[in-house]
C-alpha positions in Angstrom: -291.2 29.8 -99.1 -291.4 33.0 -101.3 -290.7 34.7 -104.0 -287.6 36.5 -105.6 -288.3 38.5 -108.7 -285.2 40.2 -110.6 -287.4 42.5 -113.3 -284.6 44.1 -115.7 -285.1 46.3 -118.6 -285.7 42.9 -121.1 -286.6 39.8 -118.9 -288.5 39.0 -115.8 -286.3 36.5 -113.3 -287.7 34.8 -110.6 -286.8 32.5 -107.9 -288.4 30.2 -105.1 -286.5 30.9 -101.9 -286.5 28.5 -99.1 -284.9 28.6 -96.5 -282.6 31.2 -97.8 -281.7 28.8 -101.0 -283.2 28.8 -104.3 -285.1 25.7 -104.8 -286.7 26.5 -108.2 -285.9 29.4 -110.8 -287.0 30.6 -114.0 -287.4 33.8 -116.6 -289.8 35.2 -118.9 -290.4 37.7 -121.3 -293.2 39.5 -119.0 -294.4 39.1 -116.0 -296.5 36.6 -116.9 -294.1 34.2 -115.8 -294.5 35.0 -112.3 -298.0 33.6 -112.4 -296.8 30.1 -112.2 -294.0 30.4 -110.3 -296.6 31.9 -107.7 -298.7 29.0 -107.9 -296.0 26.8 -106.8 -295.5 28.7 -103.4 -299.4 28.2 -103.1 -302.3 31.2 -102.8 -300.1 33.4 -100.6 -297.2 34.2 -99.6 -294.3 37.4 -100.4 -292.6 38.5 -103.3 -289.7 40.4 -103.1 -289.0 42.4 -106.1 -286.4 44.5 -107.6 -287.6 46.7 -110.5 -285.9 48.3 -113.2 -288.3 48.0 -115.8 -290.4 51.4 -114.7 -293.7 51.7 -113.7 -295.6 49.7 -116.5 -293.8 47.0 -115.7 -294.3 47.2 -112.0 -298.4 47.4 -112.8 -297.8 44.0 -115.0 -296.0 41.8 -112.0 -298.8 43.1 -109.3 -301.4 41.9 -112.0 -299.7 38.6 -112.6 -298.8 37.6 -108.8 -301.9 36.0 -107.2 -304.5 38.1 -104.8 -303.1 36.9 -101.7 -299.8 38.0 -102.5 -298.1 40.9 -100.6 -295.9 42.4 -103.5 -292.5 44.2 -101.7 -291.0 46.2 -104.2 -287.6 47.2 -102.9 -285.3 50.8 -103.3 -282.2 51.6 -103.4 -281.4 52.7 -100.0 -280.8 56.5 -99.0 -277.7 55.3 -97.0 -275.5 52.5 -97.7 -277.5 49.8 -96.8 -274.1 48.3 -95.2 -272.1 49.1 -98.2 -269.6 52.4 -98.0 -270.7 54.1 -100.8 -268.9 57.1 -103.0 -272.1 57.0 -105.6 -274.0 60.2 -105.7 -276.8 61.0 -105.2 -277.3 57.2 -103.7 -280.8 56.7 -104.8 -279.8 57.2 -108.5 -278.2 53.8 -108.2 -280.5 51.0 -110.0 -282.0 49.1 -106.8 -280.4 46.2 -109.2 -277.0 46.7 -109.1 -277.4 47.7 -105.5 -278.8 44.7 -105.1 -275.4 42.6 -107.2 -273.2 44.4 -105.1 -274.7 43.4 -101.4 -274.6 40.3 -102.2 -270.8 40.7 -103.8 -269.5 41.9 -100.6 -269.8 38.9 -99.3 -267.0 37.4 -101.5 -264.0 36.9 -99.6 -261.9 38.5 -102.0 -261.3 41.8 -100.8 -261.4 43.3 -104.1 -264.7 42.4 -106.2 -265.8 43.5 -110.1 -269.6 43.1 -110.5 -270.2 42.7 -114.2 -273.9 42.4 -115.6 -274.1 41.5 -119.0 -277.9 43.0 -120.1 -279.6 44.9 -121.9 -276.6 47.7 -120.5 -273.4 46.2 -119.4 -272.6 47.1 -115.8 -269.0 47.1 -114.2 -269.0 48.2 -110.6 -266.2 48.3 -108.3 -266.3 47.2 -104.8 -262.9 47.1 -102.6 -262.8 45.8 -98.6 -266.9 46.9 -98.3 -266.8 50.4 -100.3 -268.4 50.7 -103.3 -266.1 52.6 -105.8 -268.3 53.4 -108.5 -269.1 52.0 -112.2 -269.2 52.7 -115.8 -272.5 52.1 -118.1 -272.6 51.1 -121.6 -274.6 49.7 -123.9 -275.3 45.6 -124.1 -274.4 43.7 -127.2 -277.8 43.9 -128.4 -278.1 47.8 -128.3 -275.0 47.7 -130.4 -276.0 46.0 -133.2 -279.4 47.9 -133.0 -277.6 51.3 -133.0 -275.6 49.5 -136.1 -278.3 48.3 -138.1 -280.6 51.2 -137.5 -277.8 54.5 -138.3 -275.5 52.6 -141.0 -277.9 49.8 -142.5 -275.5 47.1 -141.5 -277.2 43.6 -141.5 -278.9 42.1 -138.9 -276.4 39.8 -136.5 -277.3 35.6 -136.1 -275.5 33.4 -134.2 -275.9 29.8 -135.3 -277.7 27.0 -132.5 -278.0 29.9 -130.4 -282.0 30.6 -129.2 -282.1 33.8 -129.8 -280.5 36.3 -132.3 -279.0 38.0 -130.0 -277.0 35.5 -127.5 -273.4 36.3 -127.5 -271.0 34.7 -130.1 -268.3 31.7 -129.1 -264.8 33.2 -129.0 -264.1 31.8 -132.4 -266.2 34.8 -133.6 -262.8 36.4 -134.1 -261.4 37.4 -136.3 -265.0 37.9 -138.4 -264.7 36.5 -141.9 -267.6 38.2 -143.1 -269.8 41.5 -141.9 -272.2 39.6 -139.8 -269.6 37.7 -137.9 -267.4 40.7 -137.6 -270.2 42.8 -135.7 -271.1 39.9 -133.3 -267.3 39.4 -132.3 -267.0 43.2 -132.5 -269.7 43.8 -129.6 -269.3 41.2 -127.3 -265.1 42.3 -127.8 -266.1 45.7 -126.7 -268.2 44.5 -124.0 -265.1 42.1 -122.2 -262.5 45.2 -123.5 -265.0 47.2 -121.1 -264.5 44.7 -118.1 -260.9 44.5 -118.7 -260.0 47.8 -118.7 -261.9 49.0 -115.6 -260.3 46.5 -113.7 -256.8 47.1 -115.0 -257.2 50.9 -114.4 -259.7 50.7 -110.9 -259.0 47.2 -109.2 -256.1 45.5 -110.7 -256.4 41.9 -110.0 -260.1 42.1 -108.8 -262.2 39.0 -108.7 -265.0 39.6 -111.3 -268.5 38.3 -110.8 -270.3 38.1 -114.4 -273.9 38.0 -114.2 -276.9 38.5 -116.1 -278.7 37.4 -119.4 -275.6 37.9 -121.6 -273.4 36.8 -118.9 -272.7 33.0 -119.5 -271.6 34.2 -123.4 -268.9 36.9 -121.6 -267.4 34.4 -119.5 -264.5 33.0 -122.1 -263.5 36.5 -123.5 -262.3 36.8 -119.5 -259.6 35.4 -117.4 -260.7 32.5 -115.9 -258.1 32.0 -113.0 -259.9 35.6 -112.1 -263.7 34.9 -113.2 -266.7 33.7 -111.6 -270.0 33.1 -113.2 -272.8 34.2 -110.8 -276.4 34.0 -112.7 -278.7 35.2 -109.9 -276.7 37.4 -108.1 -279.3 40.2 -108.4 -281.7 37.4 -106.6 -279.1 36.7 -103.9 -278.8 39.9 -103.4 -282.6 40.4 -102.7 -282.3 37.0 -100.3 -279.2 38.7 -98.4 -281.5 41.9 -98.2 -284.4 40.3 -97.0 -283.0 37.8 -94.4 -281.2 41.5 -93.0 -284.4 43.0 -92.3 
């Protein structure tokens, strides 16, 4: 057994691997949470780990993974890694949506859309093996930060949901009031993003949605053409390892 861990900009994700499945999986705040999931593997083993959050972040997981583990933080590759690759210069591509898209060319639809919903929404193109390039924008809670902070608009709540920020249901629109217009308004933008890439780069691409605000994307999409794929940043890191 070891240990996956998907460390974006907000969360820390982590995963038990064995034998090239995930038997456990879990997410934190910090990197705290790897402590635990550590202790299940035992007082050693290796943790394979893709790092977005910066260097603070990469100080916190070494502190929380146990002395006797071997902590593997992985790069984006200088070549493709297997991928063909237009992106330039290569290494400026996140190691995390690297990551998403070697384990999306996989699928075996020719023609693949990578979404991550996060803290940024993603969209990256992959068609027969080559990766296209993406687009970048701003997650649903950046909005409605960048709304609240620059216009005073009121902070956005979304009932039975755990957190203030979770994507609204797709009865959000049309908004009857301020509140509910901004959280329809965002997580609109966010699917309008999606759709339009892949109506203008891969029309009738099959599009992988993953990450934190990913489940709440899924019905503002197609379905006959969507696929919800949660850890697809940790299968990536278990397609990378096993390749070694």
């Amino acid at each position: 057994m070891w240990l996956a861990v998907d460390s974006g900009n907000t969360r820390v994700k982590w995963a038990i691997v064995r034998g090239g499945k995930i038997a456990d999986c879990g997410a934190g705040e910090n990197a705290l949470a790897l402590t635990v999931a550590a202790k299940q593997i035992g007082g050693a083993g290796d943790a394979w780990i893709a790092n977005v959050g910066g260097e603070k972040r990469a100080m916190q997981i070494k502190r929380a993974l146990p002395s006797g583990f071997r902590a593997r933080f992985l790069l984006s590759p200088l070549r493709g890694g297997g991928l063909r690759c237009r992106y330039r210069p290569l290494r400026a591509l996140g190691v995390d949506r690297w990551l998403a898209l070697f384990a999306a060319k996989n699928e075996k639809a020719a023609r693949v859309i990578v979404a991550d919903a996060g803290s940024a929404l993603t969209v990256d193109a992959l068609d027969g093996g080559e990766f296209l390039g993406g687009v970048i924008v701003p997650g649903a809670r950046l909005m409605r930060f960048a709304l609240r902070a620059k216009t005073g608009l009121p902070t956005v709540t979304v009932a039975n949901a755990k957190k203030a920020e979770a994507l609204p249901l797709p009865s959000s629109l049309p908004g009857r009031g301020t509140v509910a217009a901004i959280a329809g308004g965002t997580v609109a933008a966010l699917a309008g993003t999606v759709l339009e890439f892949r109506r203008r780069v891969l029309p009738g691409a099959k599009i992988l949605v993953t990450g934190g605000d990913g489940g709440g994307l899924l019905p503002w999409l197609p379905q006959s053409a969507v696929c919800h794929r949660p850890h697809l940043v940790i299968e990536g890191i278990i397609a990378r390892r096993e390749k070694r």
